[in-house]
C-alpha positions in Angstrom: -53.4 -63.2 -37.7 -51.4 -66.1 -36.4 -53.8 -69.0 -38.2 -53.7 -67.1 -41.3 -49.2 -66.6 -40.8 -49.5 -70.4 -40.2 -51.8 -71.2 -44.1 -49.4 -68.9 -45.8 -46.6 -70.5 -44.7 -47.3 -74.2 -45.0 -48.2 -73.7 -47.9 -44.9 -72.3 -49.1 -42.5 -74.8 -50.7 -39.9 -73.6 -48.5 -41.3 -76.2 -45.9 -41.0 -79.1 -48.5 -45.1 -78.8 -48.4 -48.2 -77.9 -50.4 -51.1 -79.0 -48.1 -52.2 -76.6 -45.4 -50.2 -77.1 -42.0 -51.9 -76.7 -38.5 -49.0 -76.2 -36.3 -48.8 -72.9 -34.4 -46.5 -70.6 -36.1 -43.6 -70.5 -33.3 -43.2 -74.3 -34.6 -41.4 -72.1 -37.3 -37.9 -71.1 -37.3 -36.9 -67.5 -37.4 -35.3 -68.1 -40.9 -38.8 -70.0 -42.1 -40.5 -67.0 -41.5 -38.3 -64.6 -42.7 -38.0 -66.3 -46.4 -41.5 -66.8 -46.6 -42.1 -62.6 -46.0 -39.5 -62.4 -48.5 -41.8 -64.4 -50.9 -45.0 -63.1 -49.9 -43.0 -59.9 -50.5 -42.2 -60.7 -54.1 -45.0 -62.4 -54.9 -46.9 -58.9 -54.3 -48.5 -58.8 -50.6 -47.0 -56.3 -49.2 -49.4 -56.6 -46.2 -49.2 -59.9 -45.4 -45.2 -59.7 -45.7 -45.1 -56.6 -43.2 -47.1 -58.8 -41.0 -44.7 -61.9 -41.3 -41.4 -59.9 -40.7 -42.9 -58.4 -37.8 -44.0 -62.3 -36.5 -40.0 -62.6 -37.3 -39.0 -60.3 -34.2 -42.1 -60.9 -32.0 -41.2 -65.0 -31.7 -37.8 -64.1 -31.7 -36.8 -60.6 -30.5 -33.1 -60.8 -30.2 -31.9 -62.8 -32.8 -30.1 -61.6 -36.2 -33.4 -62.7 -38.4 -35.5 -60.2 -36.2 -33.0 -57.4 -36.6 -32.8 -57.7 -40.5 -37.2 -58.3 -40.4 -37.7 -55.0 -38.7 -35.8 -53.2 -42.0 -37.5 -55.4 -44.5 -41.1 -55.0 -42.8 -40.3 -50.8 -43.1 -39.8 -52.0 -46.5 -42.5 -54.0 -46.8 -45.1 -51.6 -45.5 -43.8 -48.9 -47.8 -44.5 -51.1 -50.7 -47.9 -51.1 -49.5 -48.6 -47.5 -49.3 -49.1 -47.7 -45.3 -46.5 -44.8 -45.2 -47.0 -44.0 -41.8 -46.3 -47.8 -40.5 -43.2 -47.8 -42.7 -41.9 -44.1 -40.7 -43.5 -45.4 -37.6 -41.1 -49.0 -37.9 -37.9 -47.0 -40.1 -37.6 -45.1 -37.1 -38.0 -47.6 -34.7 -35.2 -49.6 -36.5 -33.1 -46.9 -36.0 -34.0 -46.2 -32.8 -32.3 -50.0 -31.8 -29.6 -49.9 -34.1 -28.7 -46.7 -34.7 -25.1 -47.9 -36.1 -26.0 -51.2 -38.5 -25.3 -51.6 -41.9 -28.9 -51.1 -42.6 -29.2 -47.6 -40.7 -29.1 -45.6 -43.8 -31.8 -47.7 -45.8 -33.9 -47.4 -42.9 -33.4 -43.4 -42.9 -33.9 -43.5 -46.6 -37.7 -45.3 -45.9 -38.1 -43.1 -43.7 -37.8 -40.4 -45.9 -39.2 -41.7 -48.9 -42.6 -42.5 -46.0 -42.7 -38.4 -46.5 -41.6 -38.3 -50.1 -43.8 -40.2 -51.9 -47.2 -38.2 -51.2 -46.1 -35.2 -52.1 -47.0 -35.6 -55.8 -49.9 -33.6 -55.9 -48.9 -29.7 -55.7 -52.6 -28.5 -54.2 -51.9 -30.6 -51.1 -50.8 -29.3 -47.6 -46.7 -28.5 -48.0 -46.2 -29.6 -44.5 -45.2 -33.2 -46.2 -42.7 -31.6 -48.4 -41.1 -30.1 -45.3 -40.7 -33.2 -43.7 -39.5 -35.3 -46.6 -37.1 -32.2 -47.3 -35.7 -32.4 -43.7 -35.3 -36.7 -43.5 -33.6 -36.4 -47.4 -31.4 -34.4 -45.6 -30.9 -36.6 -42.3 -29.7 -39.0 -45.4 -27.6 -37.4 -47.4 -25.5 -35.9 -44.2 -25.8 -38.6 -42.0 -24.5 -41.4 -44.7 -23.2 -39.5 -47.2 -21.2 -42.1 -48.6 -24.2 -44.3 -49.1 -26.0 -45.0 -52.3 -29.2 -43.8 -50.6 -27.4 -40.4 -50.3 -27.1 -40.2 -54.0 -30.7 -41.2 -54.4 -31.5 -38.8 -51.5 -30.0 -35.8 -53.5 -31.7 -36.1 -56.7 -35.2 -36.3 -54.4 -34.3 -33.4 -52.2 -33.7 -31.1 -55.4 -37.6 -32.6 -56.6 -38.9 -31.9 -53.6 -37.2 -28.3 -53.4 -38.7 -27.6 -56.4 -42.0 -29.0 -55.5 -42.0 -26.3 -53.0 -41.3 -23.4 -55.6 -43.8 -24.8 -57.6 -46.3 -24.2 -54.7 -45.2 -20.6 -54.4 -46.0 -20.3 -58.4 -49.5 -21.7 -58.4 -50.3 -19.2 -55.4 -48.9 -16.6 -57.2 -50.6 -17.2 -60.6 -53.9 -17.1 -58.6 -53.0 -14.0 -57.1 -52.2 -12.8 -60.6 -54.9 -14.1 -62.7 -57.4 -12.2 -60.0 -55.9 -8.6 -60.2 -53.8 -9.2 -57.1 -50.7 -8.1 -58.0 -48.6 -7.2 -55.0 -49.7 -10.5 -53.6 -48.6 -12.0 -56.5 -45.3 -10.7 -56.2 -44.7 -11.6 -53.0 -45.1 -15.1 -53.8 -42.9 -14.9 -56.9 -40.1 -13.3 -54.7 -40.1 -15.6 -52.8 -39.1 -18.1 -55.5 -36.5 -15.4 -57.2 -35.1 -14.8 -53.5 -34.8 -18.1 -52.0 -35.6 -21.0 -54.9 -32.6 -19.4 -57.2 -31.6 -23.1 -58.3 -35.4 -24.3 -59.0 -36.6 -24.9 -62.3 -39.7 -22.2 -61.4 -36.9 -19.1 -61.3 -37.6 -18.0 -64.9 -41.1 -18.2 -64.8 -41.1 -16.0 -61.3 -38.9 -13.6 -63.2 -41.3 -13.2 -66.3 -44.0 -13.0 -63.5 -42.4 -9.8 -62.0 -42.0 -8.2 -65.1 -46.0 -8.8 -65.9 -46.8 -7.7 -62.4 -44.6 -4.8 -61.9 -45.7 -3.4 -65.5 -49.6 -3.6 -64.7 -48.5 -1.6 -61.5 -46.4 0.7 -63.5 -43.4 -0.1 -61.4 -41.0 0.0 -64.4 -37.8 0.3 -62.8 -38.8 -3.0 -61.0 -40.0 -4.5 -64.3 -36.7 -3.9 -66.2 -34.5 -5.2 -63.3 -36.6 -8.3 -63.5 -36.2 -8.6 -67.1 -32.7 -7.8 -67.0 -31.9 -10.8 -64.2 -34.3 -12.7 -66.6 -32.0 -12.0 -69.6 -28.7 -12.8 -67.9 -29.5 -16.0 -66.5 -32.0 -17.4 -68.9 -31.9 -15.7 -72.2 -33.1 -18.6 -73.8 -36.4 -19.5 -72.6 -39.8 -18.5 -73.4 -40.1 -16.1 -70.4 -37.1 -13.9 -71.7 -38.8 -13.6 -74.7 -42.1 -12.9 -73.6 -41.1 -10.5 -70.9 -38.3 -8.9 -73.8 -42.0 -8.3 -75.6 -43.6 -7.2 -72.5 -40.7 -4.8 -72.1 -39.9 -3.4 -75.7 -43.6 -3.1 -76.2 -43.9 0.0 -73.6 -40.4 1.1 -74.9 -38.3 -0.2 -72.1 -35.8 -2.7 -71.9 -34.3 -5.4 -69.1 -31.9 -3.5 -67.8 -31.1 -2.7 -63.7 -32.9 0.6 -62.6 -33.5 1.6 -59.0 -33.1 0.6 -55.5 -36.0 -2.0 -54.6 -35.3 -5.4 -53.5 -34.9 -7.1 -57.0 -32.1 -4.5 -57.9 -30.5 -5.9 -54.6 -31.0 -9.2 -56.1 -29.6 -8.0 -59.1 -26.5 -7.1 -57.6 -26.4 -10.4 -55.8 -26.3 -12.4 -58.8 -25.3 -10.6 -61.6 -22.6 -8.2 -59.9 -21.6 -10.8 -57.5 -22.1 -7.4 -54.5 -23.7 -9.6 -51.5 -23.1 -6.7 -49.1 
């Protein structure tokens, strides 16, 4: 790794050179080494510049280049897709220098290490747990920061990536004639994803569950949260036709759990 530091860098014009340069990389100053990650960086080897920002604080461990390295080779290797090097050196940064300027773009790798594979809603949720819970660490740990901004937007995604999970469960359970474990997973949406964008849905999903189980009184309370909070989407008026269809309408009836719901919401009653 060292020969290969020592090509890359000669050859940078940083060194007032083009011609490859045998002299062992230590000949280098911390600085040399530093801007020539930061071009390696931009030029679009992410690899190679986490590996010359970490030569940065191995030849010189306690100087200011090494300290400012360790963020930008978190950076570096996050760039690269190597998410768990980027968490495993994020948190080391912060580990050391829990109080620097660059603590909170550390914590924000960090959580980005967890945020950024959790595009694809068929995979294992543990991820979206953990980005959830460093998105956090962000936005109340520096929550003056731009990061914590950033972090917000991303921990509403990711809080709705989770909702999204409980919907595609659901709609299994649903499409296969398993209603009550349908509705389980679509209460849990209605009950504890109220701000995601997968609350109407869940609501039209009760009131097409409930009504294959002839649970009408459930059905209607459904529709009838369905029809205060989101009269204007395509699952009030499909569940509105669900609903009139069988001569009933969205309106509260009974004493299940979505009537308490009901109350909660609608009637503002939380006891």
């Amino acid at each position: 790794m060292a020969a290969l530091c020592v090509s890359l860098l000669a050859s940078c014009s940083i060194f007032g050179q083009s011609e490859s340069d045998d002299r062992p990389l230590d000949s280098f100053s911390a600085e040399e080494i530093y801007r020539q990650g930061e071009f390696t960086l931009e030029a679009g080897d992410e690899g190679e510049a986490a590996a010359l920002f970490g030569e940065v604080e191995r030849l010189y461990p306690y100087s200011e280049w090494a300290r400012r390295a360790l963020v930008m080779q978190a950076y570096a290797y996050h760039q690269d897709r190597d998410y768990e090097s980027a968490r495993g050196t994020a948190q080391r940064f912060l580990d050391i220098y829990p109080a620097d300027d660059d603590a909170a773009w550390a914590q924000y790798i960090l959580a980005l290490s967890y945020y950024d594979q959790i595009d694809d809603v068929g995979r294992d949720q543990g991820l979206t747990f953990q980005a959830l819970q460093s998105l956090r660490d962000v936005i109340e740990t520096y929550p003056d920061s731009d990061y914590a901004r950033s972090a917000v937007l991303k921990f509403d995604l990711a809080f709705d990536h989770l909702a999204a999970k409980e919907m595609e469960i659901g709609r299994y359970y649903l499409k296969r004639g398993h209603y009550v474990a349908g509705i389980n997973r679509f209460r849990v949406v209605v009950e504890n994803f109220q701000t995601t964008s997968q609350t109407p849905e869940a609501l039209h999903r009760l009131v097409e569950s409930y009504l294959l189980l002839g649970l009408n009184d459930e059905a209607q309370t459904a529709g009838a949260i369905l029809g205060h909070n989101f009269q204007s989407t395509e699952w009030y008026q499909d569940s509105f036709v669900l609903l009139t269809g069988r001569g009933l309408e969205a309106k509260a009836k009974g004493d299940s759990w979505i009537r308490a719901v009901y109350r909660q919401t609608i009637k503002g009653e939380w006891l």
